[in-house]
PyMOL Python script that loads the backbone (N, CA, C, O; Angstrom):
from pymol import cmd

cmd.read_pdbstr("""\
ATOM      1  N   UNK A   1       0.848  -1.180   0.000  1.00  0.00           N
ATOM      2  CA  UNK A   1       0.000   0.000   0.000  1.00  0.00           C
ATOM      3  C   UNK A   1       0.892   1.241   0.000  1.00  0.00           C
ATOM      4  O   UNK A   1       1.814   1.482   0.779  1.00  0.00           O
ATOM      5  N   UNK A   2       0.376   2.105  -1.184  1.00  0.00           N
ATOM      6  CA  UNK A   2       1.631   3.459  -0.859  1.00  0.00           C
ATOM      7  C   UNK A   2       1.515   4.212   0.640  1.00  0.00           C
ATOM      8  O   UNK A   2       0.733   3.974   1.561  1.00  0.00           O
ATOM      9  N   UNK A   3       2.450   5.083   0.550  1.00  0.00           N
ATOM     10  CA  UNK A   3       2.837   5.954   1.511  1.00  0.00           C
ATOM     11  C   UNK A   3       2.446   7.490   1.352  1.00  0.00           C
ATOM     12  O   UNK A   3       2.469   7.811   0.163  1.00  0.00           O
ATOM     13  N   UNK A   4       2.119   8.460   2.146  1.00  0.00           N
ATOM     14  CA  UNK A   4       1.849   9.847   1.824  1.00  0.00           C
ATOM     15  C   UNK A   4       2.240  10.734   3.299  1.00  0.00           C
ATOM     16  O   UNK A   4       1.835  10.785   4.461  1.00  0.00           O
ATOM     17  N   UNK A   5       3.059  11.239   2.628  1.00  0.00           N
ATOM     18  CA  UNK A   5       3.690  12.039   3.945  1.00  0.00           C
ATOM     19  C   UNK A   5       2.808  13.573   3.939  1.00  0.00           C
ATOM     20  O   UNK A   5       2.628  14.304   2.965  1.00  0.00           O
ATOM     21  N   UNK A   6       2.226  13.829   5.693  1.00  0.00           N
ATOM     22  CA  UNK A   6       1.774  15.380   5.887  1.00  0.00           C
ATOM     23  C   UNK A   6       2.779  15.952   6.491  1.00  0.00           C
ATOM     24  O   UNK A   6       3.075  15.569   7.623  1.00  0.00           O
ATOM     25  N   UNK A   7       3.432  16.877   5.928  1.00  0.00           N
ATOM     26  CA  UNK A   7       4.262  17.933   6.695  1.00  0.00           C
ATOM     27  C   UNK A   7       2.733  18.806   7.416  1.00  0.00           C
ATOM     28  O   UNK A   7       1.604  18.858   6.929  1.00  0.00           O
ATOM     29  N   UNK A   8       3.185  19.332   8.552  1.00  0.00           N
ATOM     30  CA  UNK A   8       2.333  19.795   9.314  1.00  0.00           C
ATOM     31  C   UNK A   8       3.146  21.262   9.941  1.00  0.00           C
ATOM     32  O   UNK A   8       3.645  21.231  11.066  1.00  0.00           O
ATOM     33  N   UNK A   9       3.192  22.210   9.292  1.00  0.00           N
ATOM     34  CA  UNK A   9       4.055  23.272  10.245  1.00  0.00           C
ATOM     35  C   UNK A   9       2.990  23.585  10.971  1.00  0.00           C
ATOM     36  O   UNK A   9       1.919  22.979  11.001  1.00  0.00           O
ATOM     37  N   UNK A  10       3.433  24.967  11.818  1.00  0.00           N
ATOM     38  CA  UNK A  10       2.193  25.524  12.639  1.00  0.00           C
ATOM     39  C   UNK A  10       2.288  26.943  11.753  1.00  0.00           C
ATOM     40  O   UNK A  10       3.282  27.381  11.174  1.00  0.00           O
ATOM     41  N   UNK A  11       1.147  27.437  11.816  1.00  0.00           N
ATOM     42  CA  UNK A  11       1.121  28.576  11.281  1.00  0.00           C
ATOM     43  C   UNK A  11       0.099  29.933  12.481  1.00  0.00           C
ATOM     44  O   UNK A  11       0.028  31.128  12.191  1.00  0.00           O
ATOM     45  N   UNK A  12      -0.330  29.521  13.318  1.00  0.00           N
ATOM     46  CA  UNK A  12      -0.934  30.080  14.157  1.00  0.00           C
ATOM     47  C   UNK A  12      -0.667  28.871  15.819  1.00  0.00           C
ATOM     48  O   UNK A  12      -1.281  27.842  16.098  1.00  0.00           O
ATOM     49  N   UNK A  13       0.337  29.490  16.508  1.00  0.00           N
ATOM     50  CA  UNK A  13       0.674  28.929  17.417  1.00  0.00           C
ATOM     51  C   UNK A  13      -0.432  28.913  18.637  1.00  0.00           C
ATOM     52  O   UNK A  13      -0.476  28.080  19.542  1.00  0.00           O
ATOM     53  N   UNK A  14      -1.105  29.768  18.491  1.00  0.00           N
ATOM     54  CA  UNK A  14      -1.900  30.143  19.926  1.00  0.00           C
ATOM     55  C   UNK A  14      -3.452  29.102  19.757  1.00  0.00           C
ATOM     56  O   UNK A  14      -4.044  28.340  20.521  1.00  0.00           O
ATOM     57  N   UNK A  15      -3.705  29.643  18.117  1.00  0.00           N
ATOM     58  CA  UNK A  15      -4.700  28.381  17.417  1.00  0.00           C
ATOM     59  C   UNK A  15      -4.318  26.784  17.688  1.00  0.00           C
ATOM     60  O   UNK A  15      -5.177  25.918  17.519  1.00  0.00           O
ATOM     61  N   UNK A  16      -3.209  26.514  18.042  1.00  0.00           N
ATOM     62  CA  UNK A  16      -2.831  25.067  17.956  1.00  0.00           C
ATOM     63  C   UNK A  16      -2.746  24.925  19.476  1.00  0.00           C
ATOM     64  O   UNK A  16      -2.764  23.814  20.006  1.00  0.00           O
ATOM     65  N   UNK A  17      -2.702  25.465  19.807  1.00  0.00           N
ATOM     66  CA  UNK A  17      -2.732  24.671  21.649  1.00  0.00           C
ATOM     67  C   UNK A  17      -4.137  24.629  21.805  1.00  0.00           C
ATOM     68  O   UNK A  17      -4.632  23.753  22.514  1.00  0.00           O
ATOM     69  N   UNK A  18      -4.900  25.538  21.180  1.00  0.00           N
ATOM     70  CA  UNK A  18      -6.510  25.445  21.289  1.00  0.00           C
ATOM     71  C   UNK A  18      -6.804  23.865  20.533  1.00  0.00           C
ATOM     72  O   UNK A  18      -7.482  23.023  21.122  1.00  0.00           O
ATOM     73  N   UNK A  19      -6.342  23.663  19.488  1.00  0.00           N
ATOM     74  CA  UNK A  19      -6.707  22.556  19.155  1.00  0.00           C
ATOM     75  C   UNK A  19      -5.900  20.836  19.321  1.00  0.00           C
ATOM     76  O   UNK A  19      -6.586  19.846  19.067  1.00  0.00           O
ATOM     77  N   UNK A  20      -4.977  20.741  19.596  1.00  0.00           N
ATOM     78  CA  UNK A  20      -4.256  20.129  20.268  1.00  0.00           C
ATOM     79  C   UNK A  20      -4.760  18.554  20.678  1.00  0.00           C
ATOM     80  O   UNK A  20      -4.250  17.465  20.415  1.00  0.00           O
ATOM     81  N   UNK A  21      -5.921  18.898  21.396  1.00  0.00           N
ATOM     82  CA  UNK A  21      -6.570  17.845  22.054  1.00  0.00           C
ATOM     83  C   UNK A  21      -7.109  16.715  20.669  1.00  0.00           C
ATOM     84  O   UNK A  21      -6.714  15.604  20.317  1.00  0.00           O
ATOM     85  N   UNK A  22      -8.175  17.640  20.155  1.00  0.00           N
ATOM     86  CA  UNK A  22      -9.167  17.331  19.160  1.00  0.00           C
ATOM     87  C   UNK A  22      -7.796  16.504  17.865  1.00  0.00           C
ATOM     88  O   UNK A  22      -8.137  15.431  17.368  1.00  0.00           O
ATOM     89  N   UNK A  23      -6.877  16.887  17.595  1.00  0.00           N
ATOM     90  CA  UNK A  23      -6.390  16.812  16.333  1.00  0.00           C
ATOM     91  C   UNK A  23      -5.403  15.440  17.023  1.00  0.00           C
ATOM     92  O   UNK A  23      -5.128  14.412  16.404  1.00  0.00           O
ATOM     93  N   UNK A  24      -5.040  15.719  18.260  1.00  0.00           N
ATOM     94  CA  UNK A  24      -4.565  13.968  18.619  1.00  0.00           C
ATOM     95  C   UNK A  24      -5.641  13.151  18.623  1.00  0.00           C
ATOM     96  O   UNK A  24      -5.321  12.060  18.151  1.00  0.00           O
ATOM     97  N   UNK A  25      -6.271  13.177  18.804  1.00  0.00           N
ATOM     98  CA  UNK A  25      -7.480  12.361  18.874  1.00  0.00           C
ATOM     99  C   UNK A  25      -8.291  11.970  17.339  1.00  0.00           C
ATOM    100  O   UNK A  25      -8.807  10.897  17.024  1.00  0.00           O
ATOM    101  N   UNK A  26      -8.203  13.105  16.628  1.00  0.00           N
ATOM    102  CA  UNK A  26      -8.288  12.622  15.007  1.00  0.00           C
ATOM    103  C   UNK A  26      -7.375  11.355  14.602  1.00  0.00           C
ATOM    104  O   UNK A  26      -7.680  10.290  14.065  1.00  0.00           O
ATOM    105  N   UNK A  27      -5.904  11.963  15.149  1.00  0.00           N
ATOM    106  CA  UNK A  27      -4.760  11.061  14.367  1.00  0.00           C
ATOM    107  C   UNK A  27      -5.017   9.725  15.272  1.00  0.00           C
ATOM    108  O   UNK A  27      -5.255   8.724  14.595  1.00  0.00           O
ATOM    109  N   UNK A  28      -5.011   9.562  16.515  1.00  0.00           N
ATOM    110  CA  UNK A  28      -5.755   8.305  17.203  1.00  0.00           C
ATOM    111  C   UNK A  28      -6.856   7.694  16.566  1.00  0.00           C
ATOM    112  O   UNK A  28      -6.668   6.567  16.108  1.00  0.00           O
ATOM    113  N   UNK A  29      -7.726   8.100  16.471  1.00  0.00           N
ATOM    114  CA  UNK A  29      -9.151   7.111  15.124  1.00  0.00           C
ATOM    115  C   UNK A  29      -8.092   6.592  13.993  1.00  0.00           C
ATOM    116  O   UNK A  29      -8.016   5.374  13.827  1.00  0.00           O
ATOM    117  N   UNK A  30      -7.308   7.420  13.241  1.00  0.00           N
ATOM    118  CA  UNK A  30      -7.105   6.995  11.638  1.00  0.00           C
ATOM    119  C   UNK A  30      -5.808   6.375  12.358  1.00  0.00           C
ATOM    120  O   UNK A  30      -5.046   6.131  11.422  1.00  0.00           O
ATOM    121  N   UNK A  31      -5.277   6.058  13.373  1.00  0.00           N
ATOM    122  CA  UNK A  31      -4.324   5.079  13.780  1.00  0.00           C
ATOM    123  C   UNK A  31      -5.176   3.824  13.818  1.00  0.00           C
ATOM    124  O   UNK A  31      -5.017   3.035  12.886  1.00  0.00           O
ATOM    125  N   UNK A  32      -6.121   3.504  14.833  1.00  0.00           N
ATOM    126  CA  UNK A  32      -6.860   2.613  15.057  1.00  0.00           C
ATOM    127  C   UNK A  32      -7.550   1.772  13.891  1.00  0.00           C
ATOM    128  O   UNK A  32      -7.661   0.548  13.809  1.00  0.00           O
ATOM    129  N   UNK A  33      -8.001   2.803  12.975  1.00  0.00           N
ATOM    130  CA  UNK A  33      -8.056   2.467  11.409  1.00  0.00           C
ATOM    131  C   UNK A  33      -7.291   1.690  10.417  1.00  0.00           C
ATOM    132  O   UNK A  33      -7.611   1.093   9.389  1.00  0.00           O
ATOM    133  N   UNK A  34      -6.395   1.844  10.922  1.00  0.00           N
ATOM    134  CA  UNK A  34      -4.877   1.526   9.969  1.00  0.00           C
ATOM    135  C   UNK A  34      -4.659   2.570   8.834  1.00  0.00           C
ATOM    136  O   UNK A  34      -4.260   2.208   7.727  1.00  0.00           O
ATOM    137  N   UNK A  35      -4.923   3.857   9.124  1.00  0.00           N
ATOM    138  CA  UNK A  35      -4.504   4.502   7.995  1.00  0.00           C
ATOM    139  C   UNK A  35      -3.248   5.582   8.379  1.00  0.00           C
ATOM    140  O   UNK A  35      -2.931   6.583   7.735  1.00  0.00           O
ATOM    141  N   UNK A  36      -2.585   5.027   9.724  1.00  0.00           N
ATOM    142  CA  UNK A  36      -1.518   5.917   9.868  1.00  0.00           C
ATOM    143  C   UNK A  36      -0.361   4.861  10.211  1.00  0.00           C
ATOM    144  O   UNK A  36      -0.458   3.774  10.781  1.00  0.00           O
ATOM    145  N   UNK A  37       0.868   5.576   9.637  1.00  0.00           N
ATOM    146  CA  UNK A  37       1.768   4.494   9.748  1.00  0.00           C
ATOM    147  C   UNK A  37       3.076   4.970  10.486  1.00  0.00           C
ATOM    148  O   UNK A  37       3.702   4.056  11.022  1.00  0.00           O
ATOM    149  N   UNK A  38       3.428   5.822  10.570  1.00  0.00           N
ATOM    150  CA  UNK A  38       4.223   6.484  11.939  1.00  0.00           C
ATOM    151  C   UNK A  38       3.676   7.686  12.065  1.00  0.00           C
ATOM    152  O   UNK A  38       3.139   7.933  10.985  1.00  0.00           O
ATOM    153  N   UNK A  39       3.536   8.493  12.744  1.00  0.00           N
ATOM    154  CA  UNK A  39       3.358  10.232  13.521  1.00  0.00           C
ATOM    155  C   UNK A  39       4.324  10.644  14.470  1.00  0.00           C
ATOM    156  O   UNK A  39       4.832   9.887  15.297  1.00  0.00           O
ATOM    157  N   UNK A  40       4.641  12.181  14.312  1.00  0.00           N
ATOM    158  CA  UNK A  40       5.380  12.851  15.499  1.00  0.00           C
ATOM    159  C   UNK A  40       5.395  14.296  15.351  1.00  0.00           C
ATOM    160  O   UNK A  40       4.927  14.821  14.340  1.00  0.00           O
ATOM    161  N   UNK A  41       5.846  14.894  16.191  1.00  0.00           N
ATOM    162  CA  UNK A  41       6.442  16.234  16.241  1.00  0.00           C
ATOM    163  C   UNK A  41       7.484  16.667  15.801  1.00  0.00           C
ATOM    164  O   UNK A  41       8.035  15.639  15.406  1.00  0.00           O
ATOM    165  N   UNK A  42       8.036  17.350  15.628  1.00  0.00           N
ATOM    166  CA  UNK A  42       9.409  18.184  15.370  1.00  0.00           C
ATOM    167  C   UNK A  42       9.442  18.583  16.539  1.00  0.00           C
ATOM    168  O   UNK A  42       8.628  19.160  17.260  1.00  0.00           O
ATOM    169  N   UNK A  43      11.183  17.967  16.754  1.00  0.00           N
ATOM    170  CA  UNK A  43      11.332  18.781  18.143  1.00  0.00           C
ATOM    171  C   UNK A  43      12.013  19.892  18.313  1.00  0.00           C
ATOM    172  O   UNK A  43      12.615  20.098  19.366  1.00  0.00           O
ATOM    173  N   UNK A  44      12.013  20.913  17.126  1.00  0.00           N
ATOM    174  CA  UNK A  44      11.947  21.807  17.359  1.00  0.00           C
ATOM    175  C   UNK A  44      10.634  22.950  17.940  1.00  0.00           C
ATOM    176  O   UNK A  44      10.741  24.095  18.379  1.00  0.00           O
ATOM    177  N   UNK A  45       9.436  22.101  17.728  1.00  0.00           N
ATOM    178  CA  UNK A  45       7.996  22.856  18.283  1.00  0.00           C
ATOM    179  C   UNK A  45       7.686  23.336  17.051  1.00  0.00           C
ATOM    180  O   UNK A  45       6.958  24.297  17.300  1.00  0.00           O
ATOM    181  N   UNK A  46       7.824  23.227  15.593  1.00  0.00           N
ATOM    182  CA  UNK A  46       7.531  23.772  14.363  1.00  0.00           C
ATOM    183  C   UNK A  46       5.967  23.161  14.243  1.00  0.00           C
ATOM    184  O   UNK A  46       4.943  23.656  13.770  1.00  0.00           O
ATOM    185  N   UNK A  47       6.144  22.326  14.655  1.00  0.00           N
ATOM    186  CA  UNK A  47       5.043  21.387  13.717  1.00  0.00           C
ATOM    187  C   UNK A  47       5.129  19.721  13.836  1.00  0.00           C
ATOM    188  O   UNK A  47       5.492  19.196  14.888  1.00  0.00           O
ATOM    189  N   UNK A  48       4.806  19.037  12.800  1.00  0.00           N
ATOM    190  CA  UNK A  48       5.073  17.450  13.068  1.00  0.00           C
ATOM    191  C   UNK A  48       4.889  16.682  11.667  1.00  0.00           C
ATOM    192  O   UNK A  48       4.790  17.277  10.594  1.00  0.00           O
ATOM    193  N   UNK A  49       4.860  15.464  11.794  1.00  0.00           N
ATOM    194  CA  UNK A  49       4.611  15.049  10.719  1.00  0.00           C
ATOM    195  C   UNK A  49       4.055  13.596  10.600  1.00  0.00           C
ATOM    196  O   UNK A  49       4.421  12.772  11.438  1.00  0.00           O
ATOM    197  N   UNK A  50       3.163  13.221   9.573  1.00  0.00           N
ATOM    198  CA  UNK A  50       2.225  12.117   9.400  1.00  0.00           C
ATOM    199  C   UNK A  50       2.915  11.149   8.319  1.00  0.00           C
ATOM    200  O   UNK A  50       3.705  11.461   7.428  1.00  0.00           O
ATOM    201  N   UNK A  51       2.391   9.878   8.652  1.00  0.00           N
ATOM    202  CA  UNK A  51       2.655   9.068   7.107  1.00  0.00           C
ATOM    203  C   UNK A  51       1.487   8.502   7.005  1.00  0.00           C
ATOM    204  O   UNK A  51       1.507   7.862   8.056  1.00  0.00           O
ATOM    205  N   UNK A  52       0.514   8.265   6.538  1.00  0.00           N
ATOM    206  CA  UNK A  52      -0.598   7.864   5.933  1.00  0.00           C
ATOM    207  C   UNK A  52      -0.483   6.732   5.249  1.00  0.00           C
ATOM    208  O   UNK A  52       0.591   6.487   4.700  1.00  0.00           O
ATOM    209  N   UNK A  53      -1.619   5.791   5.150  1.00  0.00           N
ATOM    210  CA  UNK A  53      -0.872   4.269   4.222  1.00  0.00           C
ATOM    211  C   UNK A  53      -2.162   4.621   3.686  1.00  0.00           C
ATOM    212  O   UNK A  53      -2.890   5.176   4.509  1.00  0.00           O
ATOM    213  N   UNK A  54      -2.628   4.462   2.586  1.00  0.00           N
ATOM    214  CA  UNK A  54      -3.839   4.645   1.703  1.00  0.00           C
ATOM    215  C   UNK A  54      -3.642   4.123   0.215  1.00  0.00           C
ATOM    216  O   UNK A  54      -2.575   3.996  -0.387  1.00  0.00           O
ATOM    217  N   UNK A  55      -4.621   3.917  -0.124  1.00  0.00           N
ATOM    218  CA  UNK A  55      -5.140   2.963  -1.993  1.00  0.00           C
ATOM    219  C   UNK A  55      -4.288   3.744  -2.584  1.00  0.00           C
ATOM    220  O   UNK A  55      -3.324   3.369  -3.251  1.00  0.00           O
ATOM    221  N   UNK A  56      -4.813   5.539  -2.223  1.00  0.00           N
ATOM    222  CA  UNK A  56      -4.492   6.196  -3.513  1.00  0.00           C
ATOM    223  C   UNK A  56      -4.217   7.407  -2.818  1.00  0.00           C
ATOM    224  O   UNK A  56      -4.499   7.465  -1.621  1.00  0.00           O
ATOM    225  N   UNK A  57      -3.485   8.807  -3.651  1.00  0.00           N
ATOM    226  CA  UNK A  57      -3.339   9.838  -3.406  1.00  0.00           C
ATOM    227  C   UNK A  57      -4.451  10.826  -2.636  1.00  0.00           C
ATOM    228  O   UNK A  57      -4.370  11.387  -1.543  1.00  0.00           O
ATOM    229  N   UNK A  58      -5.467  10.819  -3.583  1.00  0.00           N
ATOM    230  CA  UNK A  58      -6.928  11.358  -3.316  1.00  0.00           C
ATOM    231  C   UNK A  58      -7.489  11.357  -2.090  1.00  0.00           C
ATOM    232  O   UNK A  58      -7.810  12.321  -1.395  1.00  0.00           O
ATOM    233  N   UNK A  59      -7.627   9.646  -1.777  1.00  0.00           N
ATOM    234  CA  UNK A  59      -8.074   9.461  -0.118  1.00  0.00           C
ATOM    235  C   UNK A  59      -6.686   9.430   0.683  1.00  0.00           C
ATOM    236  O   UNK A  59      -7.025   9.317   1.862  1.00  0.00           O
ATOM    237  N   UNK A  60      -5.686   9.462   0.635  1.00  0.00           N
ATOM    238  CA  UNK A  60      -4.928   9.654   1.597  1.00  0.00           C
ATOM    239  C   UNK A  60      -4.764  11.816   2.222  1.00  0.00           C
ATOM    240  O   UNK A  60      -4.501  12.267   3.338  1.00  0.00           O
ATOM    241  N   UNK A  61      -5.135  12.729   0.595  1.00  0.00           N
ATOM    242  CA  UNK A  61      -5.154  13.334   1.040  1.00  0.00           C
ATOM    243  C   UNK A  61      -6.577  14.314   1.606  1.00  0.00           C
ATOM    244  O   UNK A  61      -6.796  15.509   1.805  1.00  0.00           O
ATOM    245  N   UNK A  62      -7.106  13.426   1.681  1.00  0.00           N
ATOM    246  CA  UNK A  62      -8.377  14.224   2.305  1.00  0.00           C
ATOM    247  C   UNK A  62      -8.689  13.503   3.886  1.00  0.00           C
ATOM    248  O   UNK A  62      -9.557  13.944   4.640  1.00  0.00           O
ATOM    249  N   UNK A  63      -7.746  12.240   4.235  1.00  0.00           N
ATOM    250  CA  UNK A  63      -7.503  12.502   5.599  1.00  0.00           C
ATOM    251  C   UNK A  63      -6.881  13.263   5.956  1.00  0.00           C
ATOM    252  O   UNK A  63      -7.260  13.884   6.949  1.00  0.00           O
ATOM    253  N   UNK A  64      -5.478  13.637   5.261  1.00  0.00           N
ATOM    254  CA  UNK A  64      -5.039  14.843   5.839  1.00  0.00           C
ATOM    255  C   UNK A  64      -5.937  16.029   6.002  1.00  0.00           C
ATOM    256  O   UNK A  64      -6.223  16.408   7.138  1.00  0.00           O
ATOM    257  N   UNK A  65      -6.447  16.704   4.833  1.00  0.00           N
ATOM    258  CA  UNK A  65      -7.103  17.665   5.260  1.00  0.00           C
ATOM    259  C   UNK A  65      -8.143  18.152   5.907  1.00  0.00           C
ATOM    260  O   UNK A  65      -8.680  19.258   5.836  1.00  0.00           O
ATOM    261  N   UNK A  66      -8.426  17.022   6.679  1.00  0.00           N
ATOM    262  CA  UNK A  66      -9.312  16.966   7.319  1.00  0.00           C
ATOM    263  C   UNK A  66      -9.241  17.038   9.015  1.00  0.00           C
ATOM    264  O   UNK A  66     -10.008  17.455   9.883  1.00  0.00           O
ATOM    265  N   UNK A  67      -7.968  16.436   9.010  1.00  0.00           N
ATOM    266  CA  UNK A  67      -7.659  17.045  10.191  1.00  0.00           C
ATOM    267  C   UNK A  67      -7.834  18.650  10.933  1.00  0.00           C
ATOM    268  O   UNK A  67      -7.404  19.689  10.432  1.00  0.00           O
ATOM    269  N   UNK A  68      -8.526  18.545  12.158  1.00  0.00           N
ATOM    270  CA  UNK A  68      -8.523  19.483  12.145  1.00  0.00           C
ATOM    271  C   UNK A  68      -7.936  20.906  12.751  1.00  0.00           C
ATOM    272  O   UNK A  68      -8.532  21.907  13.148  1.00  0.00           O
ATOM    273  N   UNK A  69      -6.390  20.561  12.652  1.00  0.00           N
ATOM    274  CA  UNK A  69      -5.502  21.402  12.750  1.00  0.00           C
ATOM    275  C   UNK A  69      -5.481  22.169  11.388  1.00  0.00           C
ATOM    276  O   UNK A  69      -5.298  23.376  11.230  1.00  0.00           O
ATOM    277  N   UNK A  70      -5.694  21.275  10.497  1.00  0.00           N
ATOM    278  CA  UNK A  70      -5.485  21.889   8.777  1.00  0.00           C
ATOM    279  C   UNK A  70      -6.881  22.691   8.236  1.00  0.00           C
ATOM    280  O   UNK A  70      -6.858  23.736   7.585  1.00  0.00           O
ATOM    281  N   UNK A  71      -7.903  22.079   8.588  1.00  0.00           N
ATOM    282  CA  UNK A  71      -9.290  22.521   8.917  1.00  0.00           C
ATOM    283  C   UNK A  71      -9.592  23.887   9.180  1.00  0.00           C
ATOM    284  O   UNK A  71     -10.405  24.633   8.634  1.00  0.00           O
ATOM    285  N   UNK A  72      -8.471  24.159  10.493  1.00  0.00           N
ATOM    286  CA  UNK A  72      -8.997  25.576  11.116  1.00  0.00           C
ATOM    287  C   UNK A  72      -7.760  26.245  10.859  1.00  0.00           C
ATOM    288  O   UNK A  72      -7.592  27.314  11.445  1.00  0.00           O
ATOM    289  N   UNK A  73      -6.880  25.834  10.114  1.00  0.00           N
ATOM    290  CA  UNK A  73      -5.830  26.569   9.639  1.00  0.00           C
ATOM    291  C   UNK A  73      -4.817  27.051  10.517  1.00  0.00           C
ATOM    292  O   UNK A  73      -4.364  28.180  10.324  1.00  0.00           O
ATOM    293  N   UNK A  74      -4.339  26.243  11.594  1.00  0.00           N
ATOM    294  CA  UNK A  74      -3.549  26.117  12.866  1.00  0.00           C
ATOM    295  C   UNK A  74      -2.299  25.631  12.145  1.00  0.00           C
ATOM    296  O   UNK A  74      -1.236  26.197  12.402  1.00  0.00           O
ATOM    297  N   UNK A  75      -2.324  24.819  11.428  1.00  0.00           N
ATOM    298  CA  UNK A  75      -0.964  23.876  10.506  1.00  0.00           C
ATOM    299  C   UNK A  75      -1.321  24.151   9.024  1.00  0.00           C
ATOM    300  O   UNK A  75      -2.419  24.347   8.503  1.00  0.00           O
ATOM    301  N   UNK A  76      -0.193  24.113   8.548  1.00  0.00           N
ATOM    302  CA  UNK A  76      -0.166  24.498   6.891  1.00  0.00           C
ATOM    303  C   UNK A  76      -0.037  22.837   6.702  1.00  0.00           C
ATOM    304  O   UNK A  76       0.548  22.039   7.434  1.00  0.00           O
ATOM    305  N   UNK A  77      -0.835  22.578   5.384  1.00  0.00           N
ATOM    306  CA  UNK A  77      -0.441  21.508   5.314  1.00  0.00           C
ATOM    307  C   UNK A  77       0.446  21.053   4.027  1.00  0.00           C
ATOM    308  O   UNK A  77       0.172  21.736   3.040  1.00  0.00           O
ATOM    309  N   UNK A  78       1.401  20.104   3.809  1.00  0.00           N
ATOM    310  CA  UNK A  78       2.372  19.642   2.802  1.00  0.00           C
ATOM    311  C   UNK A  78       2.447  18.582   2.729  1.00  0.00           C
ATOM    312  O   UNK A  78       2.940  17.863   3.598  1.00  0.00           O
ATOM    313  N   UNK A  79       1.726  18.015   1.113  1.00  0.00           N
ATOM    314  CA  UNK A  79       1.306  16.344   1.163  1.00  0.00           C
ATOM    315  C   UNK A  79       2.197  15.949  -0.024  1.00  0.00           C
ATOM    316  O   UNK A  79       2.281  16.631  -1.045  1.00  0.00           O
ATOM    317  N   UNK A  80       2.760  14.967   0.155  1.00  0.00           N
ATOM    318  CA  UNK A  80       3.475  14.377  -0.921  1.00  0.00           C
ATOM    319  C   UNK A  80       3.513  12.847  -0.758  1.00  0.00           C
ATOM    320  O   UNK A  80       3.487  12.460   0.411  1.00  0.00           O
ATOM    321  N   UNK A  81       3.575  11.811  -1.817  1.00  0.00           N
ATOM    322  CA  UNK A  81       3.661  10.510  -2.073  1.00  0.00           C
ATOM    323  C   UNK A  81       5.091  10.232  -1.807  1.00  0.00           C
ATOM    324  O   UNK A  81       6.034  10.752  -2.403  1.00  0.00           O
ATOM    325  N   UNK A  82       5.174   9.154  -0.627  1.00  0.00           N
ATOM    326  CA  UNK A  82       6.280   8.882  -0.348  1.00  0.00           C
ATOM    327  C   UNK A  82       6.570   7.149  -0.574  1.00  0.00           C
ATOM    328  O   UNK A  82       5.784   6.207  -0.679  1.00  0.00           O
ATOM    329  N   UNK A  83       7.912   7.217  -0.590  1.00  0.00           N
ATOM    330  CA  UNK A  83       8.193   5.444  -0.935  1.00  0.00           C
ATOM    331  C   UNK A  83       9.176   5.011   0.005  1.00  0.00           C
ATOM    332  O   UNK A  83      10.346   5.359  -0.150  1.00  0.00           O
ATOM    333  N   UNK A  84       8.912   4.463   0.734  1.00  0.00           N
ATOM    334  CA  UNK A  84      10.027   3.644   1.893  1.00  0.00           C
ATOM    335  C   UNK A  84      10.688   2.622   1.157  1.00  0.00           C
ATOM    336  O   UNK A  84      10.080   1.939   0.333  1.00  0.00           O
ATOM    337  N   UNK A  85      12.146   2.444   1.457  1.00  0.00           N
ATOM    338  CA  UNK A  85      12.839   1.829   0.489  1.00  0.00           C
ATOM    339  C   UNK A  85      13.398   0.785   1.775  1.00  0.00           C
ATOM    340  O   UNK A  85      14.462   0.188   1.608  1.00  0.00           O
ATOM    341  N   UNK A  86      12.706   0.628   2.907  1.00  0.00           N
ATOM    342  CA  UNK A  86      12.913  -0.219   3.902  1.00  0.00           C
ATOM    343  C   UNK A  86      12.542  -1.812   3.483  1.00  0.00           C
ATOM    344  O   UNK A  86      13.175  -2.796   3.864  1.00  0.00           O
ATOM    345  N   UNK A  87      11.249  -1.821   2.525  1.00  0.00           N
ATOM    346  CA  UNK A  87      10.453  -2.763   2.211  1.00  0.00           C
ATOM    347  C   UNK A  87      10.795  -3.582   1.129  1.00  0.00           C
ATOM    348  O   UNK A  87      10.375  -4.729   0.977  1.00  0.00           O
ATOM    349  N   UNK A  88      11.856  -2.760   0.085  1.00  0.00           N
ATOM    350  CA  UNK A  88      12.266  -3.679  -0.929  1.00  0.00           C
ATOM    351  C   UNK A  88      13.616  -4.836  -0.577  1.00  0.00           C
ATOM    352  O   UNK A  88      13.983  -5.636  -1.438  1.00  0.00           O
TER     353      UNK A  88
END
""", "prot")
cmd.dss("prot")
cmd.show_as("cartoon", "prot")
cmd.util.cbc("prot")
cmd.orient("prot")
């Protein structure tokens, strides 16, 4: 199944501690789902980042944007098709 990486910066810092709760808890469902395949932060406090396992581009990126850090415009979001070269 491909890969789709969300870069997640923050773009409104004060907006993201407001949402915080809600948007772990998004990425918790689509974990439980199987549609997430590692998550984290930057530890610099920028932001974080997703890998998504999905059919296709399309539905992988409308979980991202659906999140709703990206939603309320707290995180910019940056989606690209990624290939782990762990697997070959």
């Amino acid at each position: 199944m491909p890969y789709f990486i969300a870069f997640l910066n923050k773009v409104d810092p004060e907006k993201d501690k407001e949402l915080l709760e809600i948007h772990i808890d998004y990425l918790n469902k689509h974990i439980e789902l199987g549609n997430i395949y590692a998550k984290g932060p930057f530890m610099d406090h920028s932001g974080g980042l997703i890998i998504y396992k999905a059919a296709d581009y399309d539905t992988a990126y409308k979980l991202a944007s659906e999140d709703p850090a990206v939603k309320e415009k707290s995180r910019e979001l940056i989606f690209k098709e990624w290939k782990s070269t762990l697997e070959e």
